[in-house]
C-alpha positions as CSV (number, residue, x, y, z in Angstrom):
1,X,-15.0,-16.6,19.0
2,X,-14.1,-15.8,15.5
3,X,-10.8,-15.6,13.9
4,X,-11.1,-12.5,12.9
5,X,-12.0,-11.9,17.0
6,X,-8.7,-13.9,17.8
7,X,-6.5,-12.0,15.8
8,X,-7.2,-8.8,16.6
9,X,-6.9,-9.5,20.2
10,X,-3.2,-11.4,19.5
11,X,-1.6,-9.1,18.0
12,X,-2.9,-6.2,21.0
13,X,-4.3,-3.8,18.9
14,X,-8.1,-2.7,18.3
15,X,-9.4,-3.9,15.3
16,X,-9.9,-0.9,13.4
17,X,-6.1,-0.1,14.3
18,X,-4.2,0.5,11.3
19,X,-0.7,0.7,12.0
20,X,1.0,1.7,8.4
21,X,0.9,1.2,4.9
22,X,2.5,-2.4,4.7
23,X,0.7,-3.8,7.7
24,X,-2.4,-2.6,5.9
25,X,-1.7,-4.4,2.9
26,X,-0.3,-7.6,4.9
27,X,-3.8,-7.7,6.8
28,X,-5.6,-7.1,3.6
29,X,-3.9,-10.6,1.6
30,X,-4.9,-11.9,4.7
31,X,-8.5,-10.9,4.7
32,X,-8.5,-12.0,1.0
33,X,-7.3,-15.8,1.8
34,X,-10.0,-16.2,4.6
35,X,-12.7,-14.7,2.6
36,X,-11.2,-16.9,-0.5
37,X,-11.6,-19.8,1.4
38,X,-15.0,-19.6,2.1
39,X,-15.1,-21.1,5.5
40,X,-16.4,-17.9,7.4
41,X,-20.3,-17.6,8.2
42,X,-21.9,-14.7,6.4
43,X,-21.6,-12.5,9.3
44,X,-17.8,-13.0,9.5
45,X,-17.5,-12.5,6.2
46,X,-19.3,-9.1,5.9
47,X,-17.0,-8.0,8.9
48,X,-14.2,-9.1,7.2
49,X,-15.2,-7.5,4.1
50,X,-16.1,-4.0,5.7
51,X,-12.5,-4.6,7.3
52,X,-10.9,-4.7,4.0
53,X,-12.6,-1.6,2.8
54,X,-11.6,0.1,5.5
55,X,-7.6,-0.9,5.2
56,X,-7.9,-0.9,1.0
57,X,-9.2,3.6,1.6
58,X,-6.5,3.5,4.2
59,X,-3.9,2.3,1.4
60,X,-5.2,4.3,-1.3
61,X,-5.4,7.5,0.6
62,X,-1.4,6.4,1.6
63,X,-0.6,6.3,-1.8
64,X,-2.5,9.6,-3.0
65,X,-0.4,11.2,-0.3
66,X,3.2,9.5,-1.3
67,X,1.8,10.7,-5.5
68,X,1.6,14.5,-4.5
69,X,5.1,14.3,-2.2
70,X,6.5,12.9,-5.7
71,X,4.7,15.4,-7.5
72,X,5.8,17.9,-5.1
73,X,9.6,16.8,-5.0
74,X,10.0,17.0,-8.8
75,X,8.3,20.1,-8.9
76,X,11.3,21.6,-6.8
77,X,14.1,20.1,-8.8
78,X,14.8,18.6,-12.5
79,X,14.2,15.4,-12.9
80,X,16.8,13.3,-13.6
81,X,17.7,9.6,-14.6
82,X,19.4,7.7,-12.2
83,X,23.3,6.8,-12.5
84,X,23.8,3.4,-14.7
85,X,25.8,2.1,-12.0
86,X,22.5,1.9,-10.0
87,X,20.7,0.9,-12.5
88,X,19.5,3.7,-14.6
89,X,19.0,3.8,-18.1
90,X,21.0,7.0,-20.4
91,X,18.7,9.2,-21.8
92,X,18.2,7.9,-25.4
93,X,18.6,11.4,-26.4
94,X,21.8,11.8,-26.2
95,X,24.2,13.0,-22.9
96,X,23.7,16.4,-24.0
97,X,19.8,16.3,-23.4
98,X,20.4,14.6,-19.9
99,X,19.0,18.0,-18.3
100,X,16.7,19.2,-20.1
101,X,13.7,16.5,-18.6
């Protein structure tokens, strides 16, 4: 049995189970290291690699959706820096131009 066999059956979940965006990316680094270190036989390697793709369109399609909430969000309401006390910069322009972004 492969690792890739063994983990999937630890953790209780189907392989092609993708829980959320950071267990996506966690399983990802660790498809990376395995394939990295170059121990796997080709055919656990390609599985691992079709894994990864299927996890990295998972991610990306996760972050196209979070983009057009943002989008969406600033669409709705001016944009505005955040307070210095949490870190945000003043608008170099001048308090007076604060909201006008």
């Amino acid at each position: 049995m492969t690792r890739a066999s063994e983990e999937s059956r630890g953790s209780g979940q189907s392989p092609d189970t993708i829980k959320d965006f950071e267990a996506a990316i966690a399983e990802l680094e660790g498809i990376v290291r395995r394939l990295e270190d170059g121990e796997q036989t080709l055919e656990d390697s390609l599985k691992l690699y079709e894994r990864g793709i299927q996890l990295s369109r998972f991610c990306h399609a996760r972050l196209e959706d979070a983009e057009r909430r943002i989008e969406i969000l600033n669409e709705r309401g001016e944009l505005k820096p955040a307070p210095e006390a949490l870190g945000g910069a003043a608008d170099p322009r001048g308090p007076e131009n604060e909201g006008t972004r």
